[in-house]
C-alpha positions in Angstrom: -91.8 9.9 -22.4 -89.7 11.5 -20.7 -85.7 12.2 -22.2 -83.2 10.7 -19.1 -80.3 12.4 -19.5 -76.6 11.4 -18.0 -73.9 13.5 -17.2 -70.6 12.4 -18.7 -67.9 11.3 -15.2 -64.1 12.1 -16.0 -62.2 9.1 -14.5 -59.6 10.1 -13.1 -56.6 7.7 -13.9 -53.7 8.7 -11.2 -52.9 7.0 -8.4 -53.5 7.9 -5.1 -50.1 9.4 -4.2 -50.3 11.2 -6.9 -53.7 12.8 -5.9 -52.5 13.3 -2.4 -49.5 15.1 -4.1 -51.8 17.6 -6.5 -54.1 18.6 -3.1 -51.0 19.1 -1.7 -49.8 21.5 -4.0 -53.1 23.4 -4.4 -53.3 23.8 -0.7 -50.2 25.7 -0.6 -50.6 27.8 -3.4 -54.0 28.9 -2.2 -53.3 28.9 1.8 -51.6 32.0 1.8 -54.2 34.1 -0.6 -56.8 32.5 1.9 -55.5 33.9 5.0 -54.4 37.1 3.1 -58.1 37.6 2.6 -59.6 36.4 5.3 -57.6 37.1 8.0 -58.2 40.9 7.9 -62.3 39.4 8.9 -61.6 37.4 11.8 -59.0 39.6 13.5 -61.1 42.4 12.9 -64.3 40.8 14.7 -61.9 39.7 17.7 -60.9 42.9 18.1 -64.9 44.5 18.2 -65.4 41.8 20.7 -62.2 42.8 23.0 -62.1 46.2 21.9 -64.1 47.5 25.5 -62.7 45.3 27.7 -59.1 46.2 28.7 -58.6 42.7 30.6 -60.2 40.6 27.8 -58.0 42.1 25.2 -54.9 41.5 27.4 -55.6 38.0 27.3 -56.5 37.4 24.1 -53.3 38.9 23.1 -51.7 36.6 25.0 -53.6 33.5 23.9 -52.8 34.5 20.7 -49.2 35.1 20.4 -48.8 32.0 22.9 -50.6 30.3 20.3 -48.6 31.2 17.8 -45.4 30.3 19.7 -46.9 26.7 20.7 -47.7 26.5 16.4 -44.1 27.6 15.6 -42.5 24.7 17.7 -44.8 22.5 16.4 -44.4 22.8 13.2 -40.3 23.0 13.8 -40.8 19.6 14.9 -42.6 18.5 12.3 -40.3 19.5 9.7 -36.9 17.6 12.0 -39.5 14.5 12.1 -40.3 15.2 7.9 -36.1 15.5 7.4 -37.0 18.9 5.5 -33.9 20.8 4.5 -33.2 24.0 6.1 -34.6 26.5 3.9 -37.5 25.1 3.9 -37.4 25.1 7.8 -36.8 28.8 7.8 -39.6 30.3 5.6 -42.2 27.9 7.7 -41.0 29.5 10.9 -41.1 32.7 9.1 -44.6 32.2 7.6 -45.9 31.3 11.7 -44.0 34.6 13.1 -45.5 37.1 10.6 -48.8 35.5 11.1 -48.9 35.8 14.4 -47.2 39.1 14.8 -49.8 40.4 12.6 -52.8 38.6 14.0 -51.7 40.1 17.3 -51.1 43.7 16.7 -54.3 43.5 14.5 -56.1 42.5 17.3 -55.1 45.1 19.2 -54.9 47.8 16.9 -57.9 47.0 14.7 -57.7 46.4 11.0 -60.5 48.9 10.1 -58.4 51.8 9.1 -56.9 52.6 5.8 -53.5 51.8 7.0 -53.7 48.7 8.9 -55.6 47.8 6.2 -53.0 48.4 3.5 -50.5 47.1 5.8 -52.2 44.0 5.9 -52.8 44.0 2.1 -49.5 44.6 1.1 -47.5 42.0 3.7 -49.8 39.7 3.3 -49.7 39.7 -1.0 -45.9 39.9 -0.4 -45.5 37.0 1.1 -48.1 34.8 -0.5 -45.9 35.4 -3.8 -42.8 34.5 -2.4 -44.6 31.4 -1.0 -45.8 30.4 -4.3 -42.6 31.2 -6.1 -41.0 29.2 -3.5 -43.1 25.9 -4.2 -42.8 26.3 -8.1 -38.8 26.9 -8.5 -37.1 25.6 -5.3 -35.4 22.2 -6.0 -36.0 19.8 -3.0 -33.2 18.3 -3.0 -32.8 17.5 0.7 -36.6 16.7 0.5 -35.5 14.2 -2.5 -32.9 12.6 -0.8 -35.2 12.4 2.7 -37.8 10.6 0.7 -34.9 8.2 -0.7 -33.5 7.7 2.9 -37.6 7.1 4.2 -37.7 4.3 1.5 -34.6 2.8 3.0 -36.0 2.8 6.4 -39.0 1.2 5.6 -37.3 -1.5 3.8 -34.1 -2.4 5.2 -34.6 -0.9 8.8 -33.1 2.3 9.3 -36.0 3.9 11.7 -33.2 4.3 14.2 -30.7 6.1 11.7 -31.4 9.7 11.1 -30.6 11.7 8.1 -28.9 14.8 8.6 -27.4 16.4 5.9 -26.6 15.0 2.3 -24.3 16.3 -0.3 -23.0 15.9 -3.7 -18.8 17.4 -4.0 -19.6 16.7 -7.7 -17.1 13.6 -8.6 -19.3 11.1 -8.4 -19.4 11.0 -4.8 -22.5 11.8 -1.7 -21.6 12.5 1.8 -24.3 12.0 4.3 -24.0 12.7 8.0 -26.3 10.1 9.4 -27.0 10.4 13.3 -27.9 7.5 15.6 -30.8 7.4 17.6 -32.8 5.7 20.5 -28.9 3.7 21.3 -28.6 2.9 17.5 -25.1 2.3 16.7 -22.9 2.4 13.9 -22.2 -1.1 13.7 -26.3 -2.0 13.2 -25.6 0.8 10.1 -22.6 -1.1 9.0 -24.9 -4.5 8.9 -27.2 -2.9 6.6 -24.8 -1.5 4.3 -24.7 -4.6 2.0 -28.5 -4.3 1.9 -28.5 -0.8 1.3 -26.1 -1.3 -1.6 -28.3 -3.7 -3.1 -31.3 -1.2 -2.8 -28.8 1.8 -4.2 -27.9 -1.0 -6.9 -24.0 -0.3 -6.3 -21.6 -3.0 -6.3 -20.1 -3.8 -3.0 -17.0 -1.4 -1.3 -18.6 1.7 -3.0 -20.7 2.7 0.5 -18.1 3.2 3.3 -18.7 4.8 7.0 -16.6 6.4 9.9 -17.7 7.4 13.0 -16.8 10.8 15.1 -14.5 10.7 17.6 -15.7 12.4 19.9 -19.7 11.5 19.3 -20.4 7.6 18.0 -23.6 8.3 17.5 -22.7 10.6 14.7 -21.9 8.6 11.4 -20.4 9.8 8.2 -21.2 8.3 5.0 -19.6 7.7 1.8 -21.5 6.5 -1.2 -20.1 6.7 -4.2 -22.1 6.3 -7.5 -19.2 6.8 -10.0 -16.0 5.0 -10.8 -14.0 7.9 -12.1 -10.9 5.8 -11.6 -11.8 3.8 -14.8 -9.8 5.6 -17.5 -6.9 6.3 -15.4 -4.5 9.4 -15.0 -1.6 9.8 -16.7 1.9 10.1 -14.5 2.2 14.1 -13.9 6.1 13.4 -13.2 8.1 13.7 -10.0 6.6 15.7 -7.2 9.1 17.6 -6.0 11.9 16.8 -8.0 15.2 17.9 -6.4 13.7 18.4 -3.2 14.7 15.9 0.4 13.1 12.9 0.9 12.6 14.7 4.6 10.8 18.2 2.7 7.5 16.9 1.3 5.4 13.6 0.7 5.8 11.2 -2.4 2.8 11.1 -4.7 2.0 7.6 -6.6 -1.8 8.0 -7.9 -5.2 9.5 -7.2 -8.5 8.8 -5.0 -11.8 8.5 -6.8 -12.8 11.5 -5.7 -9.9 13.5 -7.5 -7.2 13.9 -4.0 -3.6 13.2 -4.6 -2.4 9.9 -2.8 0.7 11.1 -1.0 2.5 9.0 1.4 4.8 9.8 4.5 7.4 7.4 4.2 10.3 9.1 6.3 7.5 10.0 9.5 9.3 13.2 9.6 8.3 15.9 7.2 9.5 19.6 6.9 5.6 19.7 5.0 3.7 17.1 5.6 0.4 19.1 4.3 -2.6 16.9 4.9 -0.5 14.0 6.1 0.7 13.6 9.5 4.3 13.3 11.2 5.5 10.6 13.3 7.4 7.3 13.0 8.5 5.7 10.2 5.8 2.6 9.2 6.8 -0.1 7.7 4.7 -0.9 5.1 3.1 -4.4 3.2 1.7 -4.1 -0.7 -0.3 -6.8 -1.4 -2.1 -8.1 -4.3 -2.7 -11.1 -6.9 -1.0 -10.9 -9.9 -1.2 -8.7 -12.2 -3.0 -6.1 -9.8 -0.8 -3.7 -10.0 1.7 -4.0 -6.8 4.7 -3.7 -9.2 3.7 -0.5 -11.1 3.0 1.5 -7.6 6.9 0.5 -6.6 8.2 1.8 -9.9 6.4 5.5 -8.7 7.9 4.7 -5.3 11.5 4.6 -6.9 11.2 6.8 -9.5 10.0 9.4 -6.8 13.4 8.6 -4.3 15.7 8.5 -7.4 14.7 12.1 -8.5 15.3 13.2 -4.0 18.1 14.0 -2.8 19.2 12.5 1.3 17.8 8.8 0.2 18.9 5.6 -1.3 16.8 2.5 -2.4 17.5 -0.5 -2.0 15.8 -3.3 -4.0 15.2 -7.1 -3.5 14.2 -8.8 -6.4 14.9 -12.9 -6.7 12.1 -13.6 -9.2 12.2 -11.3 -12.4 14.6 -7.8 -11.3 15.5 -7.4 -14.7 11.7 -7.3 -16.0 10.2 -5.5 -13.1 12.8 -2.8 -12.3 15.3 -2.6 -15.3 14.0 1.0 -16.6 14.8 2.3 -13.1 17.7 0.2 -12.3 20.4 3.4 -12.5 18.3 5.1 -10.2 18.7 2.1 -7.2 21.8 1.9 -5.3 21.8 -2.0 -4.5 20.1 -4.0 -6.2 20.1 -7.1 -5.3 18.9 -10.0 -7.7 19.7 -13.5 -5.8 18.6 -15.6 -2.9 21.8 -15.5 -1.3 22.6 -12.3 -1.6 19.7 -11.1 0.1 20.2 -13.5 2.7 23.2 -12.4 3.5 21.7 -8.4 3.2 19.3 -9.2 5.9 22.3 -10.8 8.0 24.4 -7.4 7.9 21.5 -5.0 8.0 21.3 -5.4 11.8 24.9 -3.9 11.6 24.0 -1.1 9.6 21.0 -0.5 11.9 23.7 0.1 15.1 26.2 2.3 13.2 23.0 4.7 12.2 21.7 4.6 15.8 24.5 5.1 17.4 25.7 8.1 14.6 22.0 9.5 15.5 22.3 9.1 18.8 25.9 11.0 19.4 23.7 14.0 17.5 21.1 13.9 20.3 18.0 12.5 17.6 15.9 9.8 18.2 14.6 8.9 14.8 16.0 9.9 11.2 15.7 14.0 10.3 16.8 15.7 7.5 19.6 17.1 7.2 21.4 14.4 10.0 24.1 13.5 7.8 22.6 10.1 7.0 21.1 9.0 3.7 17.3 7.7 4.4 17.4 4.1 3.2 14.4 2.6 1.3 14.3 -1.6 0.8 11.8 -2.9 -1.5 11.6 -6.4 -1.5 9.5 -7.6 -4.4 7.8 -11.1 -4.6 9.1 -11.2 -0.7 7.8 -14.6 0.2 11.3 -15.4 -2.0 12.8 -14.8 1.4 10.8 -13.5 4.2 8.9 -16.9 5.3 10.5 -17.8 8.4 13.4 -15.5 8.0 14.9 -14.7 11.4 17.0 -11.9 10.6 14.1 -10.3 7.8 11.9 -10.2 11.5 14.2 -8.7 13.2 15.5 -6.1 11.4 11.1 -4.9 11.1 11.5 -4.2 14.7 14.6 -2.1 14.9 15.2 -0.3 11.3 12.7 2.6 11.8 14.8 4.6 14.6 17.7 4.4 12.1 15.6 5.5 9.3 14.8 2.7 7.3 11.5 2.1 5.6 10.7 -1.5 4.4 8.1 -2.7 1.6 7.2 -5.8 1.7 5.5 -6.6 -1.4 3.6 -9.7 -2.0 0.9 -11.7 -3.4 -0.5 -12.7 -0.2 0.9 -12.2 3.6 -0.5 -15.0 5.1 1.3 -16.8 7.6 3.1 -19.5 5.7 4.2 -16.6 3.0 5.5 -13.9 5.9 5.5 -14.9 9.6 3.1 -13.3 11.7 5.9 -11.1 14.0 6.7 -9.5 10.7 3.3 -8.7 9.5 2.3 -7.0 13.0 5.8 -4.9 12.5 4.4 -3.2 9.3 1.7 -1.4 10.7 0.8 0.4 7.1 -0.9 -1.4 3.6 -1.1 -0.6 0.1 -3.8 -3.4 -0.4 -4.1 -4.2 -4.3 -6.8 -6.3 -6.2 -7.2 -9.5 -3.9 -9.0 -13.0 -5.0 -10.7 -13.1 -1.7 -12.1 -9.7 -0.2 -11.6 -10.9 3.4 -7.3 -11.2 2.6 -6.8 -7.5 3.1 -7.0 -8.3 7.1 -3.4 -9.2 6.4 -2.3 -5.7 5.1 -5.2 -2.5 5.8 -5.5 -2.1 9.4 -8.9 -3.1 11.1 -10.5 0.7 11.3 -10.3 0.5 7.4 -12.2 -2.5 6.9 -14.6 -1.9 9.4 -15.5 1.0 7.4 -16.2 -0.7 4.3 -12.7 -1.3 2.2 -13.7 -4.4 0.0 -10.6 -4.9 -2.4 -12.2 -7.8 -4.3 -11.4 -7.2 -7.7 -8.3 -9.4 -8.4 -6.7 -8.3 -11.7 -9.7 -6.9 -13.2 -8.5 -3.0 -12.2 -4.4 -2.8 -12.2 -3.7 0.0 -9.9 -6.6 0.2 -8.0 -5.8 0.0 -4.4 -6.2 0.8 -0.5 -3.4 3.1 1.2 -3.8 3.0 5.0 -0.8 4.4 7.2 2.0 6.6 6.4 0.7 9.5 7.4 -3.0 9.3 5.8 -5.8 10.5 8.1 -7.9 7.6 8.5 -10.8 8.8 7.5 -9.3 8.2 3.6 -8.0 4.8 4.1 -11.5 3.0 2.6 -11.5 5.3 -0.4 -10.5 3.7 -3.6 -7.1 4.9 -5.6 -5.5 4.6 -8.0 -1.8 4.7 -9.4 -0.7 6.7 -12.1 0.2 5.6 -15.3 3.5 6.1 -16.4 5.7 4.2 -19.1 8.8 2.9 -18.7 10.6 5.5 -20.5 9.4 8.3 -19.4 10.2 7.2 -15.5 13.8 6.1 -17.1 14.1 10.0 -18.5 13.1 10.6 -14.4 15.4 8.7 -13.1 18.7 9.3 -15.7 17.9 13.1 -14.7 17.8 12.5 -10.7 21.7 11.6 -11.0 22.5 15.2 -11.2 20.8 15.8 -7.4 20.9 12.1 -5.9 23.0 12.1 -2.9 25.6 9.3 -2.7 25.0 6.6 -0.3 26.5 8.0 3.4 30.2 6.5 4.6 28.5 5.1 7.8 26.1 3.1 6.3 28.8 2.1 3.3 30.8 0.8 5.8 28.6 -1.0 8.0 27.5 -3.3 4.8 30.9 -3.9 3.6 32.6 -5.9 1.1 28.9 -7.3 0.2 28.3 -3.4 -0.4 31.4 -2.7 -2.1 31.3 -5.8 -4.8 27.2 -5.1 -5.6 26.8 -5.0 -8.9 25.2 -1.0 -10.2 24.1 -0.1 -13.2 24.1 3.9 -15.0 21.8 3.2 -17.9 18.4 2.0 -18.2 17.2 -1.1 -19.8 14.0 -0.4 -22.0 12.1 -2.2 -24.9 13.7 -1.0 -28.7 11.4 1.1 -29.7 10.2 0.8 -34.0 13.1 1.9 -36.0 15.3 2.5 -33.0 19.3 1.1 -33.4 20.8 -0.8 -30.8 22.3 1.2 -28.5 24.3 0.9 -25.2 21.6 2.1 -23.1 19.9 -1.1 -24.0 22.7 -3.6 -22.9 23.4 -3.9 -19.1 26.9 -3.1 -18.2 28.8 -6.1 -16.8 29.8 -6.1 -13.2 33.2 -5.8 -13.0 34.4 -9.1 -12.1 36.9 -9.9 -9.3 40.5 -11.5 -10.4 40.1 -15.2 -9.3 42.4 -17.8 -9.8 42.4 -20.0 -13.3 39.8 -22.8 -13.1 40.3 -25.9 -14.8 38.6 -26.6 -18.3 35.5 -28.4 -17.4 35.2 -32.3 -18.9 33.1 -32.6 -21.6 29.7 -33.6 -21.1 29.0 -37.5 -21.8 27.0 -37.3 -25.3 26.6 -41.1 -25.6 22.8 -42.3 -25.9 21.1 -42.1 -22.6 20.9 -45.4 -20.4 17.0 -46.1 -21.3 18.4 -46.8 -24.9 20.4 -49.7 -23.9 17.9 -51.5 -21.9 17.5 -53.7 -24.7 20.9 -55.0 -25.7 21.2 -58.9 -25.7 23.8 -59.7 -22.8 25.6 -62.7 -25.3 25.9 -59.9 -27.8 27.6 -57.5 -25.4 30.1 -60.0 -24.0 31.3 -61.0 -27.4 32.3 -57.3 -28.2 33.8 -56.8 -25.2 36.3 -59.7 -25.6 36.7 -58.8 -29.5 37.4 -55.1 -27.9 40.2 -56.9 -25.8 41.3 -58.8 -28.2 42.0 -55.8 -30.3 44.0 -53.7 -27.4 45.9 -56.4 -26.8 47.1 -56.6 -30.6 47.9 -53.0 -30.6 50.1 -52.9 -27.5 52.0 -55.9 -28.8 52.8 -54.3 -32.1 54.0 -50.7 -30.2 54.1 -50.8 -26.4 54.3 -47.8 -24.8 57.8 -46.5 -24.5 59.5 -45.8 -21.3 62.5 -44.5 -19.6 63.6 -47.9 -18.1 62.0 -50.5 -20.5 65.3 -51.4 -21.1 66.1 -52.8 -17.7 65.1 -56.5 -16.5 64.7 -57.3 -12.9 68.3 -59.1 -12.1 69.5 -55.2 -13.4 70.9 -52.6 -11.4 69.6 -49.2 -11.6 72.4 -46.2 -11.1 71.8 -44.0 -8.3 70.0 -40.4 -9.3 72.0 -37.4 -9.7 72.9 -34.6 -7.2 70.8 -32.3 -8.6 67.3 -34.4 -9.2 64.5 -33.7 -7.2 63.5 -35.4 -4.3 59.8 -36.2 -3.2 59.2 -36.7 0.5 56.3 -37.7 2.7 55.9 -35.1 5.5 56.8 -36.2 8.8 54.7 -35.2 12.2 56.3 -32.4 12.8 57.0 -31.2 9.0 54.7 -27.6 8.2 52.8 -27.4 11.7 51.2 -24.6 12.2 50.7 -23.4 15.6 46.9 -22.1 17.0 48.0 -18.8 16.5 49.2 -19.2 12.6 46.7 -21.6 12.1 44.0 -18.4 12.9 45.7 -15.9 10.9 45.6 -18.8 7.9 41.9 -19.4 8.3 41.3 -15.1 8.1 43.7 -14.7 5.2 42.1 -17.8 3.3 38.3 -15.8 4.1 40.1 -12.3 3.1 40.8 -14.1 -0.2 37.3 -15.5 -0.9 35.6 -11.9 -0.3 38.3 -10.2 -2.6 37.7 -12.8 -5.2 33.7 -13.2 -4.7 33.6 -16.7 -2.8 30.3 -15.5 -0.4 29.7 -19.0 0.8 32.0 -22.1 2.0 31.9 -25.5 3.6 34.3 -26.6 6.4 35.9 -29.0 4.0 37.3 -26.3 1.9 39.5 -25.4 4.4 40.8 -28.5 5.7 44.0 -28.4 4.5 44.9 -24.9 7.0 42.9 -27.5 9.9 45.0 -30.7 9.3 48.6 -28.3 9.2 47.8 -27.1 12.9 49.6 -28.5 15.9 46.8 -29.6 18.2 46.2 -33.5 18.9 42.0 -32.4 18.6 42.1 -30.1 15.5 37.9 -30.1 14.9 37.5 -28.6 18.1 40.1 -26.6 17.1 38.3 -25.1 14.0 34.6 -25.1 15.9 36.2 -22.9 18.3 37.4 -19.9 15.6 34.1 -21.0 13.7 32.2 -19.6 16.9 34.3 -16.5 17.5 34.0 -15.8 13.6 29.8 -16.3 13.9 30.2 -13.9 17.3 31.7 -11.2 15.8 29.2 -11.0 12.3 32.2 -12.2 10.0 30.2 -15.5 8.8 27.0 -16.7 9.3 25.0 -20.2 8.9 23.8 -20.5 6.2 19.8 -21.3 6.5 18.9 -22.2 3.0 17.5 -25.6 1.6 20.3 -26.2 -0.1 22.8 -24.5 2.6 23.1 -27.7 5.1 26.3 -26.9 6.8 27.6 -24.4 4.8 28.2 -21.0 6.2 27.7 -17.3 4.5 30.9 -14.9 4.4 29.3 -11.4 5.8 32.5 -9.7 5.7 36.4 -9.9 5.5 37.8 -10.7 9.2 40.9 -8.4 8.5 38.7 -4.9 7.7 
């Protein structure tokens, strides 16, 4: 009987890709020995065959070189269609020139000699090494991130999208030039970016495009696969301490991928650097809270108070104290009430017309350095305090930035009801913080930045983090992530108590055009900061007192009732109470009869005559009509010496009935119309003002003393 044998069959266990993969990489290592060897065969025989016939060789010459020129642009296009890098490009079109170049002259020449032979032998070994050390040690990167890119086209749709170039700057960040095709446009990319991200597995606002100006069918774009923000910076100090506020920019943090965030908050700059010149931008922080809105102000001060040619001014209603009182000697007004800063918006239109018109007369049309006039910064913290449906707060947005003024309105949202809509369009520039709802920042980053991806949903969860759009930045940064620095309170105090040696004093102009409101501010020279562990008391810990005005004595204050409140004597039987009252009577009665009071004429009875006073006794008479009239004119320079008075002493605020007695003492038969009449010329000429408040019904604000 025959033995059947069986030959063992090796199952081979890889997929099919990868099989396609090892052929692939087989082929070219062998494909260039193969035509190394045979080559020399075939262009040999054509040559025999062409060798006799002058014509025939001619055009086989030509067939082959045209060929080879037909192959060359071929395979160029395979490798744009492939998305091949361009290395790999070069040594394929350098692989189809040499063979053809030698293919040709072989033809011609003949490769039966000893040296076309060699010559043949010795190009074509040399460059089948370099192709196989080529396939084994060059990293496909490109051809990596092409095959990534392919994946994404076949499952979110990006046929129409073309990969052009890709690259890491080695911070956690890939730039990829991405061009559109076929009338693709960047807004079908920008639909698929949430997709995309998803695919990626990156959270949303960490893939961000722009498009060229000058080609929209070009898109850049930003993915970036690291938060390096995460542990923070710590605060490298003033920038340019000592320097103008006009010189160079301010720095407050860094981007994620490791660029200062420097912001142009004067428009004009001696060295702007990477940021641009032009008009001062007002400027809207906003953020939940706790985001971080309050830190990024603290670098904003700290970074005027160690300049010289500036002077900040901060509005703070809610907490000053807690926010600002580290860098409270470094601010020139602070301003810590309701009142007050309604008044400061009533006289900053004043201010605004003294610096224009000092400006002006020196032939400038927007704040330089070096102009003679201090550039004023106003922070207004928790501004929805008093910027919802402030008049004055929306005027002043539309006319401060010729007279070199820069406003911050900081605040927790800028909707409409928070900060009027006129206002929010006057401050073109954002510092957009961590936001509950992603889609708020439409009310502080401009459109271009979240049209290109900026996605500040992260509420509290990253103090600091933010959006800076404006001031200066190109626009191309304002959808990358920052972050602010992070400095303690006493190292910014150390800052700011060591600006004071090259701060430069508020100007006259501006002094001036503020006032008595100016001139009875309350200023601080020391910090307040936390007691450190084992650290004394020490001034620098206790605010100075504002001087206080001398003001005329006040009356002791009654003492407050301290009887049990009514609710307790709900319950008291009425009987009960009536009889204690009349025993209460009865009582009073009994001690006035025992001691009545005692009196100069208890003596006398009625039927008595009483002796005439003496010369010298005084004499108390009821003024007549005509007794202490005052006439229109006295009764004016009355009402302005009564207002001189309240500003010396403080008063900021009064109510028409507090100076009735100077209206009632002039000589007119209709004295109201009388006072509404020097009430309008006082409103006219900016020395009072209504008073818009709540609690401000018909009261009016004292801007200023009528006799300055």
């Amino acid at each position: 009987m025959a033995r059947r044998f069986s030959k063992s069959k090796t199952i081979d266990t890889r997929s099919e890709d990868e099989q396609q993969q090892d052929r692939s990489r087989r082929l070219r290592i062998v494909g260039p020995w193969a035509i190394t060897a045979l080559g020399p065969v075939l262009v040999e025989g054509g040559h025999l065959i062409v060798a006799g016939n002058p014509a025939a060789l001619a055009l086989a010459t030509l067939g082959i070189a045209g060929t080879g020129a037909g192959l060359c642009k071929f395979l160029g296009h395979l490798d744009t269609k492939a998305k091949r890098d361009k290395d790999t490009v070069r040594l394929h079109q350098v692989n189809t020139i040499t063979v053809t170049a030698a293919a040709t002259l072989g033809t011609i020449t003949g490769v039966d000699t000893a040296a076309t032979a060699g010559a043949w032998a010795i190009g074509g070994i040399g460059l089948s090494l370099a192709n196989n050390l080529w396939n084994s040690f060059h990293k496909k990167g490109s051809e990596k991130g092409a095959s990534k890119w392919e994946k994404l086209e076949s499952e979110i749709g990006l046929a129409k999208h073309e990969l052009k170039e890709a690259h890491s700057n080695g911070k956690g960040t890939v730039l990829a030039t991405i061009e559109a095709k076929d009338g693709a446009t960047a807004e079908d990319l920008a639909r698929r970016i949430p997709a995309m991200a998803s695919a990626l597995k990156l959270g949303k606002g960490r893939i961000t495009h722009t498009v060229d100006d000058d080609d929209s069918s070009l898109i850049t774009m930003r993915v970036q696969v690291a938060d390096l923000l995460k542990e923070g910076f710590p605060w490298r100090g003033p920038s340019a301490f000592g320097a103008s506020i006009g010189d160079v920019p301010i720095r407050t943090g860094r981007y994620e991928d490791g660029e200062d965030v420097l912001l142009n908050i004067t428009g004009m700059l001696r060295d702007p650097g990477p940021l641009s010149n032009g008009n001062v931008e007002h400027a809207i922080a906003m953020g939940v809270n706790g985001a971080g809105k309050t830190q990024g102000n603290q670098l904003i001060i700290t970074e005027c108070g160690t300049r010289t040619e500036v002077s900040v001014i901060v509005i703070d209603c809610s907490k000053f104290m807690q926010d600002f009182g580290h860098v409270r000697h470094g601010i020139e007004w602070p301003i810590d009430k309701k009142d007050a800063a309604r008044r400061f918006f009533k006289l900053l239109p004043n201010a605004i017309e003294k610096r224009t018109d000092h400006l002006a007369a020196k032939g400038m049309s927007k704040w330089e350095p070096g102009c003679g006039l201090n550039f004023l910064v106003v922070i207004g913290e928790e501004a929805a305090d008093f910027a919802a449906d402030n008049e004055h707060y929306q005027k002043v947005l539309r006319t401060a930035r010729a007279a070199g003024i820069w406003i911050l309105t900081s605040i927790q949202r800028a909707t409409h009801n928070n900060m009027d809509t006129d206002s929010r369009a006057n401050s073109p520039a954002g510092l957009c913080f961590g936001l509950r709802d992603g889609a708020d920042a439409q009310y502080c980053l401009p459109d271009e930045a979240i049209d290109a991806g900026a996605w500040p949903q992260w509420g509290n969860r990253k103090p600091g983090y933010h959006y800076a759009a404006g001031l200066g930045i190109p626009e191309d940064r304002w959808h990358i992530t920052a972050r602010t620095e992070l400095a303690s309170k006493r190292d910014q105090a150390d800052a700011i108590t060591a600006g004071a040696a090259v701060r430069t004093p508020l100007d006259t102009i501006t002094a001036e055009a503020f006032g008595d409101l100016y001139v009875n501010r309350t200023t601080y020279d020391a910090p307040l900061l936390p007691k450190e562990e084992g650290e004394d008391d020490t001034p620098q810990q206790a605010a100075p007192a504002p001087t206080a005005p001398a003001t005329a004595p006040v009356a002791p204050a009654a003492p407050a009732y301290s009887g049990p409140p009514d609710e307790e004597m709900d319950g008291v039987d009425p009987d009960t109470m009536a009889r204690e009252v009349e025993e209460l009577n009865e009582m009073l009665q009994n001690v006035l009869d025992e001691d009545p009071e005692p009196g100069e004429y208890d003596h006398l009875r009625i039927e008595d005559e009483i002796e005439p006073p003496a010369d010298d006794a005084p004499v108390f008479e009821l003024g007549s009509d005509d007794s202490d009239k005052l006439t229109s004119e006295q009764g004016r320079q009355a009402l302005y010496e009564r207002l001189d008075q309240w500003v010396r002493e403080g008063k900021n605020s009064f109510a028409p009935r507090d100076v009735t007695d100077i209206v009632i003492r002039v000589g007119l038969s209709d004295t109201k119309r009388w006072f509404y009449r020097q009430r309008d010329a006082l409103l006219e000429a900016g020395v009072i003002s209504e008073d818009e408040s709540d609690e401000g019904f018909g009261k009016y604000d004292i801007l200023r003393s009528p006799l300055s």
